[in-house]
SENU-707301 format. One record per residue: x, y, z of N, C-alpha, C, O in turn; chain; residue in three letters. Coordinates in nm, 4 decimals. Example, Ala and Ser with C-alpha at 12.3 -4.5 7.8 and 13.67 -1.06 7.14 Angstrom:
2
+----------+----------+----------+----------+----------+----------+----------+----------+----------+----------+----------+----------+-------+------+
:      n_x :      n_y :      n_z :     ca_x :     ca_y :     ca_z :      c_x :      c_y :      c_z :      o_x :      o_y :      o_z : chain : resn :
+----------+----------+----------+----------+----------+----------+----------+----------+----------+----------+----------+----------+-------+------+
:   1.3190 :  -0.5690 :   0.7800 :   1.2300 :  -0.4500 :   0.7800 :   1.3200 :  -0.3300 :   0.7800 :   1.4236 :  -0.3319 :   0.8465 :     A :  Ala :
:   1.2850 :  -0.2250 :   0.7080 :   1.3670 :  -0.1060 :   0.7140 :   1.2900 :   0.0030 :   0.7870 :   1.3409 :   0.1138 :   0.8039 :     A :  Ser :
+----------+----------+----------+----------+----------+----------+----------+----------+----------+----------+----------+----------+-------+------+
***
This chain:
62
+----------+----------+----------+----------+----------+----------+----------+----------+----------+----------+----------+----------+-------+------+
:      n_x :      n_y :      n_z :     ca_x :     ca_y :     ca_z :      c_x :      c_y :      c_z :      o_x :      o_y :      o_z : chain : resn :
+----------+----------+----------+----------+----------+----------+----------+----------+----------+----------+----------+----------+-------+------+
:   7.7219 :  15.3059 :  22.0916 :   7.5965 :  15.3002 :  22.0202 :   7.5850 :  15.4237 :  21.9300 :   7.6214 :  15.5352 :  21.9673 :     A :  Unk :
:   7.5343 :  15.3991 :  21.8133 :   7.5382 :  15.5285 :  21.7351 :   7.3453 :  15.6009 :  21.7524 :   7.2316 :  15.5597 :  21.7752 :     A :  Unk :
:   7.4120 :  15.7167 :  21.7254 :   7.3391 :  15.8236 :  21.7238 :   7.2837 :  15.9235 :  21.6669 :   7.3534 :  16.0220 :  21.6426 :     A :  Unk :
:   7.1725 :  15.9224 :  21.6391 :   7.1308 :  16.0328 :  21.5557 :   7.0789 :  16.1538 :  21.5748 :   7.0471 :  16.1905 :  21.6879 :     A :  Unk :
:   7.0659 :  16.2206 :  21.4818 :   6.9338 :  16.3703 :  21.4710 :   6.8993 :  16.3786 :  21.3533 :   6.9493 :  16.3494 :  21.2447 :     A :  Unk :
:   6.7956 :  16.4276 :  21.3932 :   6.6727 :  16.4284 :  21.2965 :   6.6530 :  16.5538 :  21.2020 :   6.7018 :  16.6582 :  21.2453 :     A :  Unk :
:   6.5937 :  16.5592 :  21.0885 :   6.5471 :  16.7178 :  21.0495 :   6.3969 :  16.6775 :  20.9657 :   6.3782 :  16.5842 :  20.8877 :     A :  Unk :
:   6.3346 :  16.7453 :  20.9957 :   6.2203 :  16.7465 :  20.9475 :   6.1128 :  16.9017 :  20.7996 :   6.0377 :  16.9991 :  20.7937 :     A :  Unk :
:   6.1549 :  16.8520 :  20.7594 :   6.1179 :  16.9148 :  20.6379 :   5.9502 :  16.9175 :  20.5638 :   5.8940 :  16.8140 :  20.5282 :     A :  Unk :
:   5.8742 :  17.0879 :  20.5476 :   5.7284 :  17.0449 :  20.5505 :   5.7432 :  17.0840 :  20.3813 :   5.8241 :  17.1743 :  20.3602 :     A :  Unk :
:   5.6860 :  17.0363 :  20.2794 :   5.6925 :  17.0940 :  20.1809 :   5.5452 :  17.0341 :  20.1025 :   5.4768 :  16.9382 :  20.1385 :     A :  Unk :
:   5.5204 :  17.1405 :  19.9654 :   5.4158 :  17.1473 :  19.9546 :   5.3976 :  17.1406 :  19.8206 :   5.4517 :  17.2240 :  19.7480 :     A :  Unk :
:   5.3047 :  17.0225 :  19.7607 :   5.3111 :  16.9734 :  19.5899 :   5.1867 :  17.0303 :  19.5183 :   5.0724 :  16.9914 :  19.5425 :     A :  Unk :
:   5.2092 :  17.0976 :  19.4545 :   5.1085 :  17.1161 :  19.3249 :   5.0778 :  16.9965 :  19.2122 :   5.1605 :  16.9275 :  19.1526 :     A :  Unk :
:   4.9383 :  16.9946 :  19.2030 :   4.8699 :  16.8993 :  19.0940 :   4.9680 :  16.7596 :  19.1402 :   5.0391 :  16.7074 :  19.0543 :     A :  Unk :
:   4.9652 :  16.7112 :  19.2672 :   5.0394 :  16.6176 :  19.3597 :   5.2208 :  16.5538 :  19.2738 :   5.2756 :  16.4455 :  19.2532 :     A :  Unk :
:   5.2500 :  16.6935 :  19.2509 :   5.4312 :  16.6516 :  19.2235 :   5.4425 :  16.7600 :  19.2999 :   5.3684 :  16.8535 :  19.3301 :     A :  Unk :
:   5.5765 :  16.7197 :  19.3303 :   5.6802 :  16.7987 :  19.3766 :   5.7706 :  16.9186 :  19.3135 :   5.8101 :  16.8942 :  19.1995 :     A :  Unk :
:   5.7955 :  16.9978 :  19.3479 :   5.8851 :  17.1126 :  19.2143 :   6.0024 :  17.0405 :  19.2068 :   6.0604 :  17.0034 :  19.3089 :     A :  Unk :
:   6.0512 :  17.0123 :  19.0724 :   6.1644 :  16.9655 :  19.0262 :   6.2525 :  17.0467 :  19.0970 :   6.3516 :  16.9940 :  19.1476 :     A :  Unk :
:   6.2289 :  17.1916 :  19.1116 :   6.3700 :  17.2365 :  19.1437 :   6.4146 :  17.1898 :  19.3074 :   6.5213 :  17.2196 :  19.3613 :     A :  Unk :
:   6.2791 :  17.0919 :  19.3823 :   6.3456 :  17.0643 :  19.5586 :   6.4595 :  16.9382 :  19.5356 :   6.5020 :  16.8715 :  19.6299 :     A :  Unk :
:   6.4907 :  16.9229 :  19.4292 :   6.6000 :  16.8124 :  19.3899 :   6.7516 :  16.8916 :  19.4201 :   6.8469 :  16.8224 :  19.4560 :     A :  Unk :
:   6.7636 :  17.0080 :  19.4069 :   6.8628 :  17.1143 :  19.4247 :   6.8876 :  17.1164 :  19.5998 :   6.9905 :  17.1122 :  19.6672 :     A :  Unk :
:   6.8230 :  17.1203 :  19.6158 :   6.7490 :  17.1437 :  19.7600 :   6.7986 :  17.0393 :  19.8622 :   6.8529 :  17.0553 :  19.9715 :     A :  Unk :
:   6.7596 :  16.9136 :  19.7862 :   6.7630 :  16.7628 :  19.8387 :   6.8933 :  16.7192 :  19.8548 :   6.9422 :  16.6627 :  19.9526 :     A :  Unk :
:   6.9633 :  16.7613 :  19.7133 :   7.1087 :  16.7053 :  19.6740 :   7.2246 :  16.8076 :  19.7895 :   7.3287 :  16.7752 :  19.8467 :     A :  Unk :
:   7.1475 :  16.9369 :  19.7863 :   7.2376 :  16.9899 :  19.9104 :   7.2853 :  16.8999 :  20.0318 :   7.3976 :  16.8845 :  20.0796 :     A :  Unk :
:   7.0847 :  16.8114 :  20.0871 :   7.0746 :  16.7689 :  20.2203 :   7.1908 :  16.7015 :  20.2153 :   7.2996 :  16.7349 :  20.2622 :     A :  Unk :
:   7.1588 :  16.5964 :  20.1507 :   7.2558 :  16.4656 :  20.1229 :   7.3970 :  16.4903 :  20.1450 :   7.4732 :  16.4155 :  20.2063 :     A :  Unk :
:   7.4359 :  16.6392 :  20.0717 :   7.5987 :  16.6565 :  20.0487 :   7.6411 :  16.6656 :  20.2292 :   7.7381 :  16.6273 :  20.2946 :     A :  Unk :
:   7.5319 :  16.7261 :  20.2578 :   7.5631 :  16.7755 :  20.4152 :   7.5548 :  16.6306 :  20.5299 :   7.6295 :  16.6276 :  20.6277 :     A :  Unk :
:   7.4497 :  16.5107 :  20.4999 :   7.5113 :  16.3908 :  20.5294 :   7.3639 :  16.3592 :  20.5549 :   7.3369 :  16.2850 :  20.6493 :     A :  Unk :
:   7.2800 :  16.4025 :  20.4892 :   7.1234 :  16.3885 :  20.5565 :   7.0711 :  16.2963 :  20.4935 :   7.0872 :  16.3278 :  20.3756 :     A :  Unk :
:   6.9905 :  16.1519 :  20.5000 :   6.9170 :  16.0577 :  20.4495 :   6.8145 :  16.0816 :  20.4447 :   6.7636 :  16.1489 :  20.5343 :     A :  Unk :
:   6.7547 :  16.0444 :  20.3567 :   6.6064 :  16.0552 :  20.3792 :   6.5325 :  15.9207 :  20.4421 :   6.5751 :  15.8139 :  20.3981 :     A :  Unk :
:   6.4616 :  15.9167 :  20.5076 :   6.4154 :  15.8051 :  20.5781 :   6.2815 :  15.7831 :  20.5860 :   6.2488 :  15.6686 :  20.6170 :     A :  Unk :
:   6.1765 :  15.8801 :  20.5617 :   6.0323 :  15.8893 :  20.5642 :   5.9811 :  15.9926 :  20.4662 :   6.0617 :  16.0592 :  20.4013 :     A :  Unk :
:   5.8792 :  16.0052 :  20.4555 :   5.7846 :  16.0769 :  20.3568 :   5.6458 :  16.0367 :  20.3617 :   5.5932 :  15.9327 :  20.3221 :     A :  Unk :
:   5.5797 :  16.1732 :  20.4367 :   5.4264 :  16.1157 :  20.4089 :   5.3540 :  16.2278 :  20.4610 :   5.3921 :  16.3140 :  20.5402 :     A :  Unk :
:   5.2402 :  16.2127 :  20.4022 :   5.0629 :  16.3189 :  20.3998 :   5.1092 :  16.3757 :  20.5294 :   5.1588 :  16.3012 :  20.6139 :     A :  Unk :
:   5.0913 :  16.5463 :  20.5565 :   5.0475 :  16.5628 :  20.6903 :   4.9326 :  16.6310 :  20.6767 :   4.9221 :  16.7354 :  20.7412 :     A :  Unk :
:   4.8298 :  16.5909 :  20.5967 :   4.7348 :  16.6848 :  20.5760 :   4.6069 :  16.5182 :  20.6402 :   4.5286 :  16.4496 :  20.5745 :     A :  Unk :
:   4.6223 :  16.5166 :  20.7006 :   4.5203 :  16.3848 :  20.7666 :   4.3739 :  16.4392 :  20.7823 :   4.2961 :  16.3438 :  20.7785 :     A :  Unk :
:   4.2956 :  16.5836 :  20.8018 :   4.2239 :  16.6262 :  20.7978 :   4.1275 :  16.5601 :  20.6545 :   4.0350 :  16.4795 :  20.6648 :     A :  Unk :
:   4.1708 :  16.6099 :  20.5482 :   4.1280 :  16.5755 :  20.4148 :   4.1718 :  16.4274 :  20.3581 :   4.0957 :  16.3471 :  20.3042 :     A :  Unk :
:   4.2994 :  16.4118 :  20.3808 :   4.3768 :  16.2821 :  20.3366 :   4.4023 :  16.2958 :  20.1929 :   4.3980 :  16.2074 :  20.1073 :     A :  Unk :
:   4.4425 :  16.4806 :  20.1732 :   4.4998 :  16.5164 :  20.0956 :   4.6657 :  16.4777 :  20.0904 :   4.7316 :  16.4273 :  20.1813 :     A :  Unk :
:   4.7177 :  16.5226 :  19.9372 :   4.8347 :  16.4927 :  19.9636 :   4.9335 :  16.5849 :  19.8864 :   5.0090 :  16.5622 :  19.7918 :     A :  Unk :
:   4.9025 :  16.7164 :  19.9719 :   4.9013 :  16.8573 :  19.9033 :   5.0262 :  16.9098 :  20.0084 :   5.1156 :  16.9760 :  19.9558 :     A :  Unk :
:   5.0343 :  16.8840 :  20.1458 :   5.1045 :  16.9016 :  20.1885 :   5.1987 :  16.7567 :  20.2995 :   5.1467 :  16.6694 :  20.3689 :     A :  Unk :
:   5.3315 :  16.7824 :  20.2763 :   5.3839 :  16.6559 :  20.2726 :   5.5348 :  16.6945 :  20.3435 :   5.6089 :  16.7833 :  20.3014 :     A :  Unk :
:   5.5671 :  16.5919 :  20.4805 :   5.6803 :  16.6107 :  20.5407 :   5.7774 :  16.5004 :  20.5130 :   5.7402 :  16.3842 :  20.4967 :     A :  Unk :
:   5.9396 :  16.5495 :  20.5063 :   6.0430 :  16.4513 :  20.4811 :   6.1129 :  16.4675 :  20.6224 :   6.1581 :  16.5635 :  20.6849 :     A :  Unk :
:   6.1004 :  16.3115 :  20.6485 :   6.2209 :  16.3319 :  20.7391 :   6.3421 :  16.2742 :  20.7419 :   6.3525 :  16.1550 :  20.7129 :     A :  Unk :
:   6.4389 :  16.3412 :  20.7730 :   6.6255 :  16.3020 :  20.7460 :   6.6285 :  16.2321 :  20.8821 :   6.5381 :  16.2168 :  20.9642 :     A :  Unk :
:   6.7869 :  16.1850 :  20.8845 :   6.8574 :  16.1979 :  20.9571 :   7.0201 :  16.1492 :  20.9352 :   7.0204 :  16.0825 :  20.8317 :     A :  Unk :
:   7.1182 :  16.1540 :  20.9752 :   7.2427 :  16.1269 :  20.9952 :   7.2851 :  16.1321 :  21.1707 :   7.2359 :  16.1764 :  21.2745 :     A :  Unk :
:   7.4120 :  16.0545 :  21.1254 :   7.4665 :  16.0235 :  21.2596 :   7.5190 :  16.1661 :  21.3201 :   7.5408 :  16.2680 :  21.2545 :     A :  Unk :
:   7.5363 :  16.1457 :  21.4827 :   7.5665 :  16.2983 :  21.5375 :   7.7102 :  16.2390 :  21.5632 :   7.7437 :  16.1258 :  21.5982 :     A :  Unk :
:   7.7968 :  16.3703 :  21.5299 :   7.9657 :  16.3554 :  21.4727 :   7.9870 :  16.3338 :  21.6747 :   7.9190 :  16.3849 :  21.7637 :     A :  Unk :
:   8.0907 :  16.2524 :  21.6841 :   8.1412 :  16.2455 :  21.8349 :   8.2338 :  16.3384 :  21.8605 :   8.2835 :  16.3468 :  21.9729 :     A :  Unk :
+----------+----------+----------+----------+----------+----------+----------+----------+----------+----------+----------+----------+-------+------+
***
C-alpha cells in the first residue's frame, strides 16, 4: 500500500494575491517531489482570506 507525508505550508497574501516570487518557492517543492493537494482560508475567525495554508504531499521512499 502506498504511503505518504504530508507538509503543510502557512503563507500570507496581500490585496488577496499571492507574491509572484512563492512560484520560486513552489517550483523548488515540486522538484523535491511535493504535490500540492489543498489550499484554503485559515483565517475562519473573519473568513478572511489574508492568511492561507497549502498542503503537499508525496509518497514516503521505501
Amino acid at each position: 500500500m502506498q504511503q505518504w507525508e504530508y507538509k503543510i505550508i502557512n503563507v500570507r497574501s496581500e490585496n488577496y494575491r499571492l507574491d509572484p516570487n512563492s512560484a520560486t518557492r513552489l517550483n523548488a517543492l515540486g522538484n523535491e517531489g511535493w504535490e500540492l493537494v489543498s489550499i484554503t482560508s485559515v483565517n475562519f475567525k473573519t473568513g478572511a482570506t489574508d492568511n492561507i495554508a497549502m498542503v503537499f504531499k508525496r509518497p514516503v521512499s521505501s
